[in-house]
Each structure stands twice: as C-alpha cells, then as structure tokens.
C-alpha positions as CSV (number, residue, x, y, z in Angstrom):
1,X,-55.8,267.5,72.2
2,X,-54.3,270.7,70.6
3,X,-51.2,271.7,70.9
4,X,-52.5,275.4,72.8
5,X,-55.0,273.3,75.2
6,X,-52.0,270.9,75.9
7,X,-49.9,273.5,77.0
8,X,-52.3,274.9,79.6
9,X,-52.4,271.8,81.0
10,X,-49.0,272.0,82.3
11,X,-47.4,273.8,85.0
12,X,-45.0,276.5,84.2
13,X,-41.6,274.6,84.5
14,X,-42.8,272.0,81.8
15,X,-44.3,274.4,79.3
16,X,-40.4,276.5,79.9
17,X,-39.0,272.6,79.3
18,X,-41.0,271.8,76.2
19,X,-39.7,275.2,74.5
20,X,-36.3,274.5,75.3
21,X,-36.8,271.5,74.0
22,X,-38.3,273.0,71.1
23,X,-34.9,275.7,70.5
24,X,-32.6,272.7,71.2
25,X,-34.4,270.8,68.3
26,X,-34.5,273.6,65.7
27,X,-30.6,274.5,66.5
28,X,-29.8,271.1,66.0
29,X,-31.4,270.9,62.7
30,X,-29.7,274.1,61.7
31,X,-26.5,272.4,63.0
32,X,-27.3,268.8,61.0
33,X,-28.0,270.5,58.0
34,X,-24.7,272.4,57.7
35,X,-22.4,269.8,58.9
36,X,-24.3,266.7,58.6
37,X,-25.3,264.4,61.4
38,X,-21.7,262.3,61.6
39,X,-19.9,265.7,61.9
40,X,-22.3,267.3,64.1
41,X,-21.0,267.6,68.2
42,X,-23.3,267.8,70.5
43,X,-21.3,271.5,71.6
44,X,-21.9,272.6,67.7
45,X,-25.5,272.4,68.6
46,X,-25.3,273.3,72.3
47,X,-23.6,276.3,70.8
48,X,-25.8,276.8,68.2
49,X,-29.1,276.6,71.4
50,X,-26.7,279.3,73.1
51,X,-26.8,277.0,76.0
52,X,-24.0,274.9,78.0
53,X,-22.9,271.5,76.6
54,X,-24.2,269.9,79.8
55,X,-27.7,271.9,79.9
56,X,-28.4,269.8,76.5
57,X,-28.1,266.8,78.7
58,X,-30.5,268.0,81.1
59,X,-33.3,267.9,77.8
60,X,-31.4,264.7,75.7
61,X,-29.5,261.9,76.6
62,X,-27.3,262.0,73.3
63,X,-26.8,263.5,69.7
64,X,-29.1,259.9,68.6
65,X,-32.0,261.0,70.7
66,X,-32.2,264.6,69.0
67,X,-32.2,263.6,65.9
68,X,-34.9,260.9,66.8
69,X,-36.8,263.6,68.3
70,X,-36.6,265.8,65.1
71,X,-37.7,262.8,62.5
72,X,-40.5,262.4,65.4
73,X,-41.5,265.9,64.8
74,X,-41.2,265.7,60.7
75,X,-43.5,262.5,61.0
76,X,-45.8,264.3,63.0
77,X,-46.1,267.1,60.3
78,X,-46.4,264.5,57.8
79,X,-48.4,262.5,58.7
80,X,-51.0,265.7,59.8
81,X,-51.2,266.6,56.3
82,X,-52.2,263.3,55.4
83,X,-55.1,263.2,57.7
C-alpha cells in the first residue's frame, strides 16, 4: 500500500500521531548526529521536536526505541532502492 493511500485510511488522530512521530524522528537524528547517540538526552531531542520531555514518551518508550525506529526507516529507504 502507498504511503498517501495508507494515510487515508486512518482517522485524523493517527495520521496527527504518525507526523509527530515523523518530527520526533528527524529531530532526533539532527540531535544524534551532532552529539552522537551516548551523549544524546532524550530532552536534547525533545527540545530539538519543540515538544515536552514527557510528550516524547507519549510517541517512544526510550532514546533505544528512536533510534530503532530511525535505522527502521533508513532500511526501509534502502532496501526500496534495491527493489
């Protein structure tokens, strides 16, 4: 399914939680490659998402699950252009 017909199959609130996701994601990549991931705080990249520290828990349990999330995207890409 593509990624526009996926997202008209979802109500409102989960297409607004998918691009938060989405910001929290690209801020923390922003914040890993500046500091690295050891260095990184979960507040650097709440900070970074202009959102609370505890909001980023409402989308990801910990600093380990972004950056699981992020190498999930990169695969994705990867392995698109390989198709």
């Amino acid at each position: 399914m593509q990624k526009d017909a996926l997202n008209q199959a979802l109500t409102r609130r989960e297409r607004q939680v998918l691009r938060k996701k989405e910001e929290i994601l690209a801020a923390a990549t922003r914040v890993f490659a500046v500091k690295g991931f050891s260095a990184a705080t979960t507040k650097d990249i709440a900070n970074e998402a202009d959102i609370g520290e505890s909001t980023l828990y409402n989308y990801f349990d910990s600093k380990r699950e972004i950056m699981l999330a992020i190498m999930d995207e990169y695969k994705q890409w990867f392995d698109a252009d390989f198709r």
